[in-house]
N, C-alpha and C positions, 0 to 999 in steps of 0.2 A: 588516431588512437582512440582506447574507447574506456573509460572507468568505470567499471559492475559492479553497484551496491547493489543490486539485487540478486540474495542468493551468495554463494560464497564470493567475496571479495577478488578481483581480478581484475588484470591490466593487461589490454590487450593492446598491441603494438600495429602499427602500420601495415605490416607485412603479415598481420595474423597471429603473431608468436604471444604466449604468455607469460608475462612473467609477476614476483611476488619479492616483497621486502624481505628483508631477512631477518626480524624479528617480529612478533606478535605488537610491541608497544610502537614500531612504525607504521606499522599497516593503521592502529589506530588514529593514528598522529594522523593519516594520511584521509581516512574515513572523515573525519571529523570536519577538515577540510575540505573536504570533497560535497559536502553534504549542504555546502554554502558555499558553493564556487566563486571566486571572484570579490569575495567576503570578507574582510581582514578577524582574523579570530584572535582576540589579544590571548598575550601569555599566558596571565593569570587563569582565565577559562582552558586554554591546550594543559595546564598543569593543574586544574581542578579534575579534570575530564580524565587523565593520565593515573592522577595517583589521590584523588579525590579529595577528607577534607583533610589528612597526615601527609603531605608531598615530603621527601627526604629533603635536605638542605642542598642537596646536590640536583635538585630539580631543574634548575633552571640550565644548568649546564648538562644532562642528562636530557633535555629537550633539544638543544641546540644539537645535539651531539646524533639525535634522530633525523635531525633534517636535514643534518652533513649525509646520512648516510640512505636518506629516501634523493638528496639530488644526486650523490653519488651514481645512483640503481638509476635515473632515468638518464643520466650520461652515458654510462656502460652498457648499457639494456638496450640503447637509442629507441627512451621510448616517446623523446619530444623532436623532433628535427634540428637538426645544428642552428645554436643560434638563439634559441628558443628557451627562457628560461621557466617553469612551471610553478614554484615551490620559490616564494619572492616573502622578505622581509619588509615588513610594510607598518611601521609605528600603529597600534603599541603592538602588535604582534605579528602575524604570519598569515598570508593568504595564497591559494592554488589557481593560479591564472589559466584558467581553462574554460571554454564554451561550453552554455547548456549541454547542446548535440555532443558533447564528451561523455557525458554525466548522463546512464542508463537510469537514473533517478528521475535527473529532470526533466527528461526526456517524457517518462510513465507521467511527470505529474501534469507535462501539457497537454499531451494524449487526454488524458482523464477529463481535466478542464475543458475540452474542445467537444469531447465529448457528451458533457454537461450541456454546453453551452448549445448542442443542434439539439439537444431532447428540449431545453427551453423553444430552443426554436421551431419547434415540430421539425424536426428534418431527423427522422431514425435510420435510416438507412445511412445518413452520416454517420450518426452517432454510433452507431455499429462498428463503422470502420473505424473510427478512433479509437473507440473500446478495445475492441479485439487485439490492436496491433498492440496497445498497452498491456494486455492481460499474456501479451505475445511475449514478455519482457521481466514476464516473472518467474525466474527461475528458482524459488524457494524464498524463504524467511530472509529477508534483505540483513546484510553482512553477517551471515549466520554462522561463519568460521574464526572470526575476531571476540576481542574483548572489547566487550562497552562498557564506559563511566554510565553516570549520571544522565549529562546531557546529551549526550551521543545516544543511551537509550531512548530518552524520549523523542531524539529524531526520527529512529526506527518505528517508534510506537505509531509516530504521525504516520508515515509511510505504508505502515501495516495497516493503519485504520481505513489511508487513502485506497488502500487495495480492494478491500472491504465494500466502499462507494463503489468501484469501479465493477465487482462486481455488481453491486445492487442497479445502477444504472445498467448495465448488460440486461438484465432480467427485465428492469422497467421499458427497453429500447424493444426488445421482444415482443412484450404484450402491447407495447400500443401498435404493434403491425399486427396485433390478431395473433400472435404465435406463442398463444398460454399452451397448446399441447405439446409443443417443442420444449418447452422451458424443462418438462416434468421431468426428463431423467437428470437435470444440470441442478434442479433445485432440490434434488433427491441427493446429489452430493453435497450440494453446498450446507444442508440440515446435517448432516453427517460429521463435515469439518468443525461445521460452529453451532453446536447442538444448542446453546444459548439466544442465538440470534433470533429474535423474533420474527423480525419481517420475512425471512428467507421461509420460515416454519408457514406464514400467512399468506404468504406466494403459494407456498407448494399447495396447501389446502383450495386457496382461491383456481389452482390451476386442475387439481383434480377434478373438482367440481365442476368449471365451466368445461370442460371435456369430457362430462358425461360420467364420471368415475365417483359415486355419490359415496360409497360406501370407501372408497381408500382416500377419499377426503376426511369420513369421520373418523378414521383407522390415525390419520397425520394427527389431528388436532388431538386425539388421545395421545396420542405417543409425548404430543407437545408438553400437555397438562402432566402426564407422568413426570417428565423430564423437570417441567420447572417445579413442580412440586419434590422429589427427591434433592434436588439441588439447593436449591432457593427457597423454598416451603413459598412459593407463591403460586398464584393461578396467571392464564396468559390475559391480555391485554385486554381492555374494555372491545376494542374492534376484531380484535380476532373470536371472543365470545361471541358478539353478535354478530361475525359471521358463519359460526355455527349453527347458532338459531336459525338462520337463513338458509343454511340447508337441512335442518331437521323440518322447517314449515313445508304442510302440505304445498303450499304456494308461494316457493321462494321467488326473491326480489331476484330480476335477471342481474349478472354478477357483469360490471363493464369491463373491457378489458385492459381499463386503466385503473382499476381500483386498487389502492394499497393499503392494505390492513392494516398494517402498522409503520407508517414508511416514515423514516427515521429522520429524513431531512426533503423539505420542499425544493422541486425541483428549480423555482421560482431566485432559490438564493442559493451564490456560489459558496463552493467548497471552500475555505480556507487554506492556501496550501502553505506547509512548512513557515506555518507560524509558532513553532516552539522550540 
């Protein structure tokens, strides 16, 4: 069996089959859980996260009452093997006894991690493979069809953010094999998605450039300074400036092809994962 927070929520079954709770507030219940496998989540937080900081008086039994009816759906649905129970009461609250390799989350976040961890290593040709298969895994805005509290949003937030690395580490695995002219039509979208994102904007500059493309290098860094200027009334970053300078001198500095204008996190120290 497999549980998909990334992208619309789903529950795929052994045999393939899909299926879903029958209410929006158990899928939540369900997310929530999911997102810390193996995790006891007390009450109090499943009924903060549910119905925030006004819960009804009837909260606690109106929870109980969801997880009668998500072990119900994994009974009926057979979506654990006989015998098997998922959705376990565990003082002071409720935890979902399931393996990483269940969990298309935490699956992407070792991926990711592994990934990290050969670009430290100089091993990109790894790294690559890790990346990819994780970037393999994202089918949209993680539980993009439910309702999130509080805490459940900021789970996703981490997730989103972790997606974000995994691109940037893609880009960064690229250029240290020399393959800044590969990158340019992938960082031409990725400025497009996240027209904010600096580094991705100081990639694609730095890639034009080292490919011989001097003039739609100066064309990106405009577009950059326009962008963060209508937005944000600021200018781009002290190192994306001066790599501009760099390529208006008659005698620019050769650009390496591990340079990052603006890189957001050394590769040197690991990611944090689902610390919030």
């Amino acid at each position: 069996m497999r549980f998909n927070l990334i992208g619309p929520f789903e529950i795929v079954t052994d045999d393939g089959r899909r299926c879903m709770p029958s209410t929006p507030k158990v899928c939540q219940t369900l997310a929530f859980l999911l997102t810390r496998p193996r995790d006891v989540a007390p009450v109090d937080a499943l009924i903060q996260e549910l119905w925030g900081k006004a819960p009804p008086r009837t909260a606690l039994t109106t929870l109980q009452t969801y997880v009668y009816h998500a072990r119900r759906m994994f009974s009926e649905q057979g979506v654990a093997p006989a015998g098997r129970e998922l959705l376990v009461r565990r003082s002071p609250g409720y935890l979902i006894d399931v393996e990483d390799d269940e969990v298309d989350s935490k699956i992407f976040e070792r991926l990711v991690a592994a990934g990290q961890e050969d670009l430290r290593a100089d091993r990109p040709e790894r790294a690559l493979e890790h990346l990819d298969r994780a970037l393999a895994l994202w089918r949209g805005p993680a539980l993009s069809d439910i309702p999130a509290g509080d805490i459940l949003a900021g789970r996703i937030a981490r997730l989103e953010e972790l997606h974000i690395r995994a691109l940037e580490l893609r880009i960064e695995a690229d250029t240290v094999l020399g393959r800044q002219r590969d990158t340019i039509a992938h960082l031409r979208a990725l400025v497009a998605e996240f027209p904010l994102h600096e580094w991705f904007h100081g990639r694609l500059i730095s890639a034009l450039h080292a490919s011989g493309r001097r003039a739609e290098a100066l064309q990106a860094y405009r577009s950059l300074h326009k962008i963060l200027d209508d937005e944000l009334g600021v200018e781009p970053s002290p190192e994306i400036q001066q790599l501009q300078r760099e390529i208006l001198s008659p005698h620019p500095a050769v650009l390496r092809p591990a340079l990052a204008p603006t890189g957001p996190r050394p590769l040197n120290r690991p990611v944090p994962l689902w610390t919030g």
